[in-house]
mmCIF file of the N, C-alpha and C atoms, coordinates in Angstrom:
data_MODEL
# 
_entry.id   MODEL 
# 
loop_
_atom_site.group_PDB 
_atom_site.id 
_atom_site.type_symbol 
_atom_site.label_atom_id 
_atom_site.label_alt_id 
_atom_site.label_comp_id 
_atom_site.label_asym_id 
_atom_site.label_entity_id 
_atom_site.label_seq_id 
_atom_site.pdbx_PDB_ins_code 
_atom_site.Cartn_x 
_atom_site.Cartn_y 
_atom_site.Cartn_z 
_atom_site.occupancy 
_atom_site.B_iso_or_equiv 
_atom_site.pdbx_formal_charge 
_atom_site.auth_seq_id 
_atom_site.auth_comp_id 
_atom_site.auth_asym_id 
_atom_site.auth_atom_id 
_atom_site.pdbx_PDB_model_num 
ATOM 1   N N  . UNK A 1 1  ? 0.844   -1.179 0.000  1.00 0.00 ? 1  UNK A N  1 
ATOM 2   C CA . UNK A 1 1  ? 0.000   0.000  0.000  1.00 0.00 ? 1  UNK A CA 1 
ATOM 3   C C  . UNK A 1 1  ? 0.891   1.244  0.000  1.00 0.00 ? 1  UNK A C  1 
ATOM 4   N N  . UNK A 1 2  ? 0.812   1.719  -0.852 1.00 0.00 ? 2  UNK A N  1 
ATOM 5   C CA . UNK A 1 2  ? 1.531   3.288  -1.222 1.00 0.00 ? 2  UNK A CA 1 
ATOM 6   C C  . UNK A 1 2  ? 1.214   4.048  0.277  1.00 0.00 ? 2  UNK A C  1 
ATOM 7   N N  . UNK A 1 3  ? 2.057   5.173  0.594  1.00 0.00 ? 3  UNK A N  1 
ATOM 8   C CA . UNK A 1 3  ? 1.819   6.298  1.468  1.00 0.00 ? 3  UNK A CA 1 
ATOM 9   C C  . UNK A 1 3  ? 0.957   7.362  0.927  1.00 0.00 ? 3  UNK A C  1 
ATOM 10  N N  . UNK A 1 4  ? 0.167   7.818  1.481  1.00 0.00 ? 4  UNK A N  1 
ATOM 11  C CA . UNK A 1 4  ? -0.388  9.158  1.383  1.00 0.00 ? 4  UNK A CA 1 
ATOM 12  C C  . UNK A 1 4  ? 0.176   10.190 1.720  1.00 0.00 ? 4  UNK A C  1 
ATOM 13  N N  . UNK A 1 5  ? 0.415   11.193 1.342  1.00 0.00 ? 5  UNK A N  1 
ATOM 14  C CA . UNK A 1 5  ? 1.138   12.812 1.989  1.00 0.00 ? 5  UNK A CA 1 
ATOM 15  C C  . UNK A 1 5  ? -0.331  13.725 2.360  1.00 0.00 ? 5  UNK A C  1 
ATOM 16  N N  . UNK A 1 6  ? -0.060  14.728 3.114  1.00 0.00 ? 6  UNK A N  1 
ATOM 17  C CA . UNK A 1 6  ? -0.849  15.189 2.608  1.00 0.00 ? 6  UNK A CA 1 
ATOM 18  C C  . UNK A 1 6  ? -1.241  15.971 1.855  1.00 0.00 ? 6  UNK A C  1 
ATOM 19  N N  . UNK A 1 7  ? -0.159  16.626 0.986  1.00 0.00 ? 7  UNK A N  1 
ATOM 20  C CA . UNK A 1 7  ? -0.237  17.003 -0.027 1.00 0.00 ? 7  UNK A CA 1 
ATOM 21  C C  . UNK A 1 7  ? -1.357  16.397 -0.902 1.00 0.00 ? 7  UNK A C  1 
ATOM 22  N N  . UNK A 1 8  ? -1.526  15.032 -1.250 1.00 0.00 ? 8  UNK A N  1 
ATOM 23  C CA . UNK A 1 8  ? -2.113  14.046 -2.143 1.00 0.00 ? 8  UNK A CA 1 
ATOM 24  C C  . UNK A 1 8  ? -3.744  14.135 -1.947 1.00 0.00 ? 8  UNK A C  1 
ATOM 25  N N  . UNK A 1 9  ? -4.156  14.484 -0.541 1.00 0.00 ? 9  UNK A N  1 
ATOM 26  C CA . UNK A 1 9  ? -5.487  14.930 -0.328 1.00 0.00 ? 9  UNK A CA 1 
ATOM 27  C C  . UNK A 1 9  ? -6.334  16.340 -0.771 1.00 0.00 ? 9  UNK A C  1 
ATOM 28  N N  . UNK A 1 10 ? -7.178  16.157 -0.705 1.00 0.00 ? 10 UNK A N  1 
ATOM 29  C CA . UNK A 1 10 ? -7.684  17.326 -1.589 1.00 0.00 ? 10 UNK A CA 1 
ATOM 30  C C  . UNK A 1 10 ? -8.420  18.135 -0.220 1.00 0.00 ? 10 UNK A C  1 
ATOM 31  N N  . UNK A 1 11 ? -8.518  19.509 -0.263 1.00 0.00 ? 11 UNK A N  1 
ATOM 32  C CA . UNK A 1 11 ? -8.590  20.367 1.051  1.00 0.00 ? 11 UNK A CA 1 
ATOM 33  C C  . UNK A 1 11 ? -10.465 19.698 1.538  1.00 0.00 ? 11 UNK A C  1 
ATOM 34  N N  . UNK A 1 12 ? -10.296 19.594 2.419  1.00 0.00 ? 12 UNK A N  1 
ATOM 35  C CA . UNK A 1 12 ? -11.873 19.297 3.320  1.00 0.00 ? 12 UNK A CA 1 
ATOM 36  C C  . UNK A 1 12 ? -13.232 20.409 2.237  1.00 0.00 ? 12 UNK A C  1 
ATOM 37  N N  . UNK A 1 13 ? -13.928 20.018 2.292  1.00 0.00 ? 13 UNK A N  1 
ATOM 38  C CA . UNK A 1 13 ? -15.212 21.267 2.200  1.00 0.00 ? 13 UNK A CA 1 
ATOM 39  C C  . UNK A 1 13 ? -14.785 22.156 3.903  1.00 0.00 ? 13 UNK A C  1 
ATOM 40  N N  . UNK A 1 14 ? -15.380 23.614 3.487  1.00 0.00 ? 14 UNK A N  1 
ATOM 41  C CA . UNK A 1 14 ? -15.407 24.532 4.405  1.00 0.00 ? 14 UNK A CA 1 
ATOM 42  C C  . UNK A 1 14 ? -16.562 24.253 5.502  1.00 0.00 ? 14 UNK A C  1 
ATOM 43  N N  . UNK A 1 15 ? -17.285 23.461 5.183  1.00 0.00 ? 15 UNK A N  1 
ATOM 44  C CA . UNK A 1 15 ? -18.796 23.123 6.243  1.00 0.00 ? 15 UNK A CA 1 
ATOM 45  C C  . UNK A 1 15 ? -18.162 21.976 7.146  1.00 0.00 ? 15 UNK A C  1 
ATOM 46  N N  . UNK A 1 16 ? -17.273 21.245 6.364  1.00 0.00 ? 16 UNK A N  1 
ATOM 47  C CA . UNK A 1 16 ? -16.792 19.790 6.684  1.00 0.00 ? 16 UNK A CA 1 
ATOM 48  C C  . UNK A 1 16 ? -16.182 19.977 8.781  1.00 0.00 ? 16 UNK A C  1 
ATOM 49  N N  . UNK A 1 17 ? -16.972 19.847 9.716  1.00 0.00 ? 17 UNK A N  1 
ATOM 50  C CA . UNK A 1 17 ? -16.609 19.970 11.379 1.00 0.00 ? 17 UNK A CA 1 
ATOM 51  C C  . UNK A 1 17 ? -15.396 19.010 11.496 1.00 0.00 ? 17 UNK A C  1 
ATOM 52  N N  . UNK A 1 18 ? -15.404 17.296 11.390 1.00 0.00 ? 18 UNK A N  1 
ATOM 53  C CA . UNK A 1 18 ? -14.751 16.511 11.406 1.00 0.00 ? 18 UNK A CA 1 
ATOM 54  C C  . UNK A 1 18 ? -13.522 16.296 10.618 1.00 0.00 ? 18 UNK A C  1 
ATOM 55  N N  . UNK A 1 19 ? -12.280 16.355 11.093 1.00 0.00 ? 19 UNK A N  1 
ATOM 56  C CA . UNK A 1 19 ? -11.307 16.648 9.695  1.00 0.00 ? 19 UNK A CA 1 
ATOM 57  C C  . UNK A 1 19 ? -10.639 15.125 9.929  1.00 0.00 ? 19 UNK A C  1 
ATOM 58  N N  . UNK A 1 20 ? -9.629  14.347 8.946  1.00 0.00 ? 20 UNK A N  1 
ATOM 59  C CA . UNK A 1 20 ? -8.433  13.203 9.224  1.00 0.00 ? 20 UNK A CA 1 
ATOM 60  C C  . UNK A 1 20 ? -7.785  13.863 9.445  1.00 0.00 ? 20 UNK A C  1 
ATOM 61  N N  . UNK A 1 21 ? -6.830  13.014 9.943  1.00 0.00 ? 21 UNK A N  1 
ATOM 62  C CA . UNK A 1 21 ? -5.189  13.448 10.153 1.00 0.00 ? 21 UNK A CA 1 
ATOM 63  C C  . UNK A 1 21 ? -4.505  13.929 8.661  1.00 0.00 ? 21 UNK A C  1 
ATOM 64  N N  . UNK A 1 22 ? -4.823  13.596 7.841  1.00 0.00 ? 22 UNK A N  1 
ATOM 65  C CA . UNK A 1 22 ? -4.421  14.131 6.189  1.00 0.00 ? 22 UNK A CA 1 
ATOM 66  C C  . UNK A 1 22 ? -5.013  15.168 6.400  1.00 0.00 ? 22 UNK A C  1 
ATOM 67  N N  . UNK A 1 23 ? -6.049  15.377 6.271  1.00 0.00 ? 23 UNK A N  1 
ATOM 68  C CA . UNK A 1 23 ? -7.250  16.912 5.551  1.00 0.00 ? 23 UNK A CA 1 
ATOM 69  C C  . UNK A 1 23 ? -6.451  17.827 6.759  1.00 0.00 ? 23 UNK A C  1 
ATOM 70  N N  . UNK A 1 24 ? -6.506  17.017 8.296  1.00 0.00 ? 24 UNK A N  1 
ATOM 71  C CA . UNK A 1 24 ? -6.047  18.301 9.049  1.00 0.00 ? 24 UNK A CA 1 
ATOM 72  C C  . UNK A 1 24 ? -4.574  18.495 8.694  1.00 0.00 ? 24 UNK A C  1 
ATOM 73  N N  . UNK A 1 25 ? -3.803  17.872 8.424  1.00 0.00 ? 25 UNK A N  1 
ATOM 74  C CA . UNK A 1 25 ? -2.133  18.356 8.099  1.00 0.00 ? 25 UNK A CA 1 
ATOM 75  C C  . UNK A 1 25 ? -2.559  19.515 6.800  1.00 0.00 ? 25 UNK A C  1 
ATOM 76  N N  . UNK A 1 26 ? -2.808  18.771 6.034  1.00 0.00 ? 26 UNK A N  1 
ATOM 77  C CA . UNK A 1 26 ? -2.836  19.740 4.860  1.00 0.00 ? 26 UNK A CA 1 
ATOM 78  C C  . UNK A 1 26 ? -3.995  21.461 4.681  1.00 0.00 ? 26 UNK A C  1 
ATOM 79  N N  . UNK A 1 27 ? -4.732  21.327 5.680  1.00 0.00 ? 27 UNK A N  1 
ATOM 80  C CA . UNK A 1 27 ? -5.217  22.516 5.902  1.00 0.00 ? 27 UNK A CA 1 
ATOM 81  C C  . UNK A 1 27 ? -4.463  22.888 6.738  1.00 0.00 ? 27 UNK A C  1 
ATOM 82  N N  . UNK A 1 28 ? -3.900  22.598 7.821  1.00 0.00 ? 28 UNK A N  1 
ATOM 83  C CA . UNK A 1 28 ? -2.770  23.789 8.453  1.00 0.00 ? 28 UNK A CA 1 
ATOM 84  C C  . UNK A 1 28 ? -1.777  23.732 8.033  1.00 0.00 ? 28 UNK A C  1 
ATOM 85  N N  . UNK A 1 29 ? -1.367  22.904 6.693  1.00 0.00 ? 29 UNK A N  1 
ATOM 86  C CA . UNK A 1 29 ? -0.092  22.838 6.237  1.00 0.00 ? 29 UNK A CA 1 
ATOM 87  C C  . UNK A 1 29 ? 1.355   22.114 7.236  1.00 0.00 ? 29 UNK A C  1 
ATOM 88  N N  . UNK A 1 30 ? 0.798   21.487 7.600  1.00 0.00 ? 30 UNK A N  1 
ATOM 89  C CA . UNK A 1 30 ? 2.063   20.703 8.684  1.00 0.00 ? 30 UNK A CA 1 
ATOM 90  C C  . UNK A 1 30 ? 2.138   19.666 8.418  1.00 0.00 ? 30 UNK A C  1 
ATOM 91  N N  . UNK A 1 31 ? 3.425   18.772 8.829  1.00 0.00 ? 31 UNK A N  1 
ATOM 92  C CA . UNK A 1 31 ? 3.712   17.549 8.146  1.00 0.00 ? 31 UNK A CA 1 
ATOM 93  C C  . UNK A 1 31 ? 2.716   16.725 9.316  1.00 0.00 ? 31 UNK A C  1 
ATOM 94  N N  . UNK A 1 32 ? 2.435   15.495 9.120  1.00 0.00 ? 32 UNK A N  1 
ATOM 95  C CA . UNK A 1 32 ? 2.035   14.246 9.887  1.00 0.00 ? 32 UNK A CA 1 
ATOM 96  C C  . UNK A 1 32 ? 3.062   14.523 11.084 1.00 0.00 ? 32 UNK A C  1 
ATOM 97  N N  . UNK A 1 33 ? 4.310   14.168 11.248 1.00 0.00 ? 33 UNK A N  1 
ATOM 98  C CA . UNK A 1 33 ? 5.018   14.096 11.976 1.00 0.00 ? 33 UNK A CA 1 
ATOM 99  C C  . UNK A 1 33 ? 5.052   15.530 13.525 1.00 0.00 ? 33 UNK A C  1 
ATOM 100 N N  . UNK A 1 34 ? 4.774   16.256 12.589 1.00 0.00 ? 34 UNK A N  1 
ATOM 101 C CA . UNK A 1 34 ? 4.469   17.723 13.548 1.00 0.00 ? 34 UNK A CA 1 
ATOM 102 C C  . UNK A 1 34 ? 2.990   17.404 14.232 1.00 0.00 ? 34 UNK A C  1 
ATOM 103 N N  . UNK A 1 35 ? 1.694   16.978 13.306 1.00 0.00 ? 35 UNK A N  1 
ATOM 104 C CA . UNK A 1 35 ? 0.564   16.864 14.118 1.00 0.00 ? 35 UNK A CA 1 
ATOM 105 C C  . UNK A 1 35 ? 0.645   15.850 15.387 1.00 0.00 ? 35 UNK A C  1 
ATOM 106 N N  . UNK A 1 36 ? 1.460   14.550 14.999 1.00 0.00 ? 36 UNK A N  1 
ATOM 107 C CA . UNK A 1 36 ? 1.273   13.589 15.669 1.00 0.00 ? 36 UNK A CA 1 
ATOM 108 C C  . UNK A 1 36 ? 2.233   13.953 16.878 1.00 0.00 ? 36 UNK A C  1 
ATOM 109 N N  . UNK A 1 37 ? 3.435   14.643 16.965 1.00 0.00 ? 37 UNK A N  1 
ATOM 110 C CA . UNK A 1 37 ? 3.757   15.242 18.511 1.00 0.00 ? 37 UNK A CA 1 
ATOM 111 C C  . UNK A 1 37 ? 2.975   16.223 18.965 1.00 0.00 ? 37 UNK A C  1 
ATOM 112 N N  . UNK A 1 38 ? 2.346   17.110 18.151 1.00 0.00 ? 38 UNK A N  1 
ATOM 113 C CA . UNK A 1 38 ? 1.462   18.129 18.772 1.00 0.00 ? 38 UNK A CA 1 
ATOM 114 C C  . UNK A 1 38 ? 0.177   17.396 19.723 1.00 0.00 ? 38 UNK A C  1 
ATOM 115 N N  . UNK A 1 39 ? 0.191   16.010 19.240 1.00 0.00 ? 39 UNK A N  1 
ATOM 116 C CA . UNK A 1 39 ? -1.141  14.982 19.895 1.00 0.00 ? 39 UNK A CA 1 
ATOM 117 C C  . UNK A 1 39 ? -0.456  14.083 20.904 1.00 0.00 ? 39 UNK A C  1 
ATOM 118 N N  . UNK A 1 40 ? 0.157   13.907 20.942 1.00 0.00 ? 40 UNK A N  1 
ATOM 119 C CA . UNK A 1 40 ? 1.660   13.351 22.058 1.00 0.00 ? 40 UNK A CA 1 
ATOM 120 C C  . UNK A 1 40 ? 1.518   14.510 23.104 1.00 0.00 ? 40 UNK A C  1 
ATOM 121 N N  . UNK A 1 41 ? 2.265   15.311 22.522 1.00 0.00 ? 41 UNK A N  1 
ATOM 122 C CA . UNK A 1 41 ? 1.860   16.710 24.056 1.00 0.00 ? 41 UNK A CA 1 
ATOM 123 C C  . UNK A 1 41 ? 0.900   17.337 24.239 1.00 0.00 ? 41 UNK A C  1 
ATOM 124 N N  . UNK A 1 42 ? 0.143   16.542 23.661 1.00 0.00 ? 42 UNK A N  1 
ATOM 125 C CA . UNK A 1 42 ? -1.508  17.448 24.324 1.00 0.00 ? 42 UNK A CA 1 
ATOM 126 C C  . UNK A 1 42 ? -1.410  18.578 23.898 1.00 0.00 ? 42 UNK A C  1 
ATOM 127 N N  . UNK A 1 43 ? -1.253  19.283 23.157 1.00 0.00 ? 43 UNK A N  1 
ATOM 128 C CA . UNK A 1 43 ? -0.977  20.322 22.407 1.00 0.00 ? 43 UNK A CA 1 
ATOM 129 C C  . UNK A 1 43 ? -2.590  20.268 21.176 1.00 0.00 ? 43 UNK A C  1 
ATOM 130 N N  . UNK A 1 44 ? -2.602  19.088 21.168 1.00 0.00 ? 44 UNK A N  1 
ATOM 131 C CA . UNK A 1 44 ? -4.091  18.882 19.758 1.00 0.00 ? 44 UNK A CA 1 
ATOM 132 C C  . UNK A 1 44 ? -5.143  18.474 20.313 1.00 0.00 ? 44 UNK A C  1 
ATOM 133 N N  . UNK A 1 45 ? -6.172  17.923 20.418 1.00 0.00 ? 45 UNK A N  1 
ATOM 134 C CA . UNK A 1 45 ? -7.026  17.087 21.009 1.00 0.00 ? 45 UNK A CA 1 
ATOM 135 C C  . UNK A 1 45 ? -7.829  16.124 19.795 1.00 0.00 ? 45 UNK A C  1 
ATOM 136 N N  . UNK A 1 46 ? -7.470  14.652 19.611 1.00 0.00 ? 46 UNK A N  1 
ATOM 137 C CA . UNK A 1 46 ? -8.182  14.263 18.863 1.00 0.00 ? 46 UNK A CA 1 
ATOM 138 C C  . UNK A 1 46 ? -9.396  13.075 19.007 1.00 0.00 ? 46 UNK A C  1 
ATOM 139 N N  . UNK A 1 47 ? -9.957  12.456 18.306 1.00 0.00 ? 47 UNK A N  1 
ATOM 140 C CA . UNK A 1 47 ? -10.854 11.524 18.587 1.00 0.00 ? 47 UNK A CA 1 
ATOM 141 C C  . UNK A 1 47 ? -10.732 9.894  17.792 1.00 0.00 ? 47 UNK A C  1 
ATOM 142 N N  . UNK A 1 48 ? -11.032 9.376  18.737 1.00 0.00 ? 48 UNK A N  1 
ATOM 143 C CA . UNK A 1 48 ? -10.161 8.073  17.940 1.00 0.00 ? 48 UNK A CA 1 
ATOM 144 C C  . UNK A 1 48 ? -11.486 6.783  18.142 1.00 0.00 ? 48 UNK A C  1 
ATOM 145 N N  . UNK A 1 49 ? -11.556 6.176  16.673 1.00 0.00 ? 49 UNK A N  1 
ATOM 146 C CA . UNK A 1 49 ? -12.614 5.440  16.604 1.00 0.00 ? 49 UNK A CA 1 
ATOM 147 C C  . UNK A 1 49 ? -12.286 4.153  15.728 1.00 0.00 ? 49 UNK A C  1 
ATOM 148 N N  . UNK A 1 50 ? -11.665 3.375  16.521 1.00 0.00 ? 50 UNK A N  1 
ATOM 149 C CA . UNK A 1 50 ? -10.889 2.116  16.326 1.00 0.00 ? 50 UNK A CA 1 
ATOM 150 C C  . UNK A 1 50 ? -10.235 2.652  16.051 1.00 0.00 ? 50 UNK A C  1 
ATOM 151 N N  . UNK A 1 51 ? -9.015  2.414  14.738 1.00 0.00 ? 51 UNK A N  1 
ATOM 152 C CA . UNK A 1 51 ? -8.139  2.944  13.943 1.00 0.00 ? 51 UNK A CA 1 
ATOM 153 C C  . UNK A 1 51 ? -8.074  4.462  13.636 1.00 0.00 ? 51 UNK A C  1 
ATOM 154 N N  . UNK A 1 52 ? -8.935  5.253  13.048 1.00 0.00 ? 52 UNK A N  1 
ATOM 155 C CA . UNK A 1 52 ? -9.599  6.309  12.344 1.00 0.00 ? 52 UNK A CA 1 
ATOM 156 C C  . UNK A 1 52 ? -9.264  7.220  13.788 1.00 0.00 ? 52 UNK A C  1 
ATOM 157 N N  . UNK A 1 53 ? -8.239  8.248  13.231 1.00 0.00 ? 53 UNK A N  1 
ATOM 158 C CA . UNK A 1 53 ? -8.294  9.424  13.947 1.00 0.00 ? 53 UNK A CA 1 
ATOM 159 C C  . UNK A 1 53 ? -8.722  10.638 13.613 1.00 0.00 ? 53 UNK A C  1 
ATOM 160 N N  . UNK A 1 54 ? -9.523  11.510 14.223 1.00 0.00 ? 54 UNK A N  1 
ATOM 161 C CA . UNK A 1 54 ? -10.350 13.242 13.531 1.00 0.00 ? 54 UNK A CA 1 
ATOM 162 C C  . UNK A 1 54 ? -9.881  14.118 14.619 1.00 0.00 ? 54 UNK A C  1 
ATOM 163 N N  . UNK A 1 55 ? -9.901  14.974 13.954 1.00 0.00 ? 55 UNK A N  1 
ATOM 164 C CA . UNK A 1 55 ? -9.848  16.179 15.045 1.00 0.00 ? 55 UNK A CA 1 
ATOM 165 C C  . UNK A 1 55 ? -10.888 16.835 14.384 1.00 0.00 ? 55 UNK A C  1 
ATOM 166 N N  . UNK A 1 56 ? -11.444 18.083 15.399 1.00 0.00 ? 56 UNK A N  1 
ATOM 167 C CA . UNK A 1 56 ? -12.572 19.119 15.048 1.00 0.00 ? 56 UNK A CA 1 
ATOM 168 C C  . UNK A 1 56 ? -11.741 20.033 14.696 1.00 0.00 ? 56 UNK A C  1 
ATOM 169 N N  . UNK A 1 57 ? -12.511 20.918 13.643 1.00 0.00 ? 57 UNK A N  1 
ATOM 170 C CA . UNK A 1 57 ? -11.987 22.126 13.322 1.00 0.00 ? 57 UNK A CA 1 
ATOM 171 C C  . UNK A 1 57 ? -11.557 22.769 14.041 1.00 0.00 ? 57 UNK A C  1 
ATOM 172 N N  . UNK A 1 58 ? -12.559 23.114 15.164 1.00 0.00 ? 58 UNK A N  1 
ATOM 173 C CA . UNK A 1 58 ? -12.199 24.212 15.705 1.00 0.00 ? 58 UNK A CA 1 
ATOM 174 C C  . UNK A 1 58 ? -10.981 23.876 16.437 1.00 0.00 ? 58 UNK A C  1 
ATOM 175 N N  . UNK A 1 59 ? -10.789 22.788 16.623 1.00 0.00 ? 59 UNK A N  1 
ATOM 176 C CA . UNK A 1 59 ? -9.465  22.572 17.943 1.00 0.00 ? 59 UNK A CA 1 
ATOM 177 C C  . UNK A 1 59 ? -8.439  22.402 16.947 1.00 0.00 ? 59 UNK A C  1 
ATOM 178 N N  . UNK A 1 60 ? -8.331  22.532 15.531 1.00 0.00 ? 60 UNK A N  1 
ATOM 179 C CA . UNK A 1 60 ? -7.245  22.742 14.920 1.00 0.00 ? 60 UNK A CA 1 
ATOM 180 C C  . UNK A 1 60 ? -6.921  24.056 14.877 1.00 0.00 ? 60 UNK A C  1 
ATOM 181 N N  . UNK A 1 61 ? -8.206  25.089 14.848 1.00 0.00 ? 61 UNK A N  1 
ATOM 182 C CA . UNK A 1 61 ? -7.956  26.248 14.380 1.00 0.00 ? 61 UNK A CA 1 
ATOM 183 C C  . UNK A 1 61 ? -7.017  26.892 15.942 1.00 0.00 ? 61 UNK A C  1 
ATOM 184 N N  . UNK A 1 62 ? -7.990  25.872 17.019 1.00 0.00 ? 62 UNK A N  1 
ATOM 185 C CA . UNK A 1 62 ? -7.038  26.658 18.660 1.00 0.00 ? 62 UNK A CA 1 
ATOM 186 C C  . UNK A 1 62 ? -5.793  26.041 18.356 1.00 0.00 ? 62 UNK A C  1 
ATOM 187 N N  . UNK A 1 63 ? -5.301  25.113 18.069 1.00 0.00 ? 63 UNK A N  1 
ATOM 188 C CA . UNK A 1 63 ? -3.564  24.589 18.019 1.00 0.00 ? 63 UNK A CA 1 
ATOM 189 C C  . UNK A 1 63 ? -3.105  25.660 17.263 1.00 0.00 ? 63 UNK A C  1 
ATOM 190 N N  . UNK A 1 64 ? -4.068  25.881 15.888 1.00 0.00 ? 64 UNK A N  1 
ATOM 191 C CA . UNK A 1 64 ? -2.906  26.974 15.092 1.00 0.00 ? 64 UNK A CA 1 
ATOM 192 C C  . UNK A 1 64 ? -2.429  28.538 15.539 1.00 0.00 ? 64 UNK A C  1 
ATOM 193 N N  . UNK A 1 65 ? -3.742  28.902 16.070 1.00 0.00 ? 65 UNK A N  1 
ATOM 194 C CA . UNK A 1 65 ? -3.594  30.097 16.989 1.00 0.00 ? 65 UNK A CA 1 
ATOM 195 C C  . UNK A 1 65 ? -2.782  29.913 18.116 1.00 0.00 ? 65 UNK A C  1 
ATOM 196 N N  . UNK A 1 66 ? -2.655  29.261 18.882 1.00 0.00 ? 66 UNK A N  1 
ATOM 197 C CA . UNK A 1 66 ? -1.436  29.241 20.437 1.00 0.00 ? 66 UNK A CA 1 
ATOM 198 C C  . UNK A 1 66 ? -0.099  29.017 19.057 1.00 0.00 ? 66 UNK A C  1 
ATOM 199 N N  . UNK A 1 67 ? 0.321   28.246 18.229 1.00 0.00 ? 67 UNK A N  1 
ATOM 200 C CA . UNK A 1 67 ? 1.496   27.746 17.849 1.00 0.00 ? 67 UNK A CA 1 
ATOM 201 C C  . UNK A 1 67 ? 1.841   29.145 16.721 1.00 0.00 ? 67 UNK A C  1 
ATOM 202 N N  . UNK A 1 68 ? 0.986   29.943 16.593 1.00 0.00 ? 68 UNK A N  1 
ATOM 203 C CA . UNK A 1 68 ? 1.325   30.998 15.512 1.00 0.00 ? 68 UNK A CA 1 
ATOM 204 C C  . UNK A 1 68 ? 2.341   32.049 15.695 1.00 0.00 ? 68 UNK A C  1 
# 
């Protein structure tokens, strides 16, 4: 199975509340590697449903604002 970047994803709809770990890297523009310590230090808050991780918008938009 090939890797995904998130480059390779196409940006969320603007209505879209629930984002992936792709849609959210690539709308704040950060690598995987940056989100996934930002979720390590509690820095992100995400939701996890078996496998499948989301974060909410809005708690991306609060990570990007404190980290700006």
């Amino acid at each position: 199975m090939a890797k995904t970047k998130p480059s390779d994803v196409p940006l969320p709809p603007a209505d879209e509340e629930n984002l992936t770990r792709l849609e959210a890297c690539r709308l704040a523009r950060i690598g995987l590697t940056t989100f996934d310590k930002a979720v390590r230090n509690k820095q992100l808050t995400v939701q996890r449903t078996g496998r499948r991780v989301t974060v909410r918008r809005v708690e991306l938009e609060r990570f990007q604002r404190g980290n700006a």
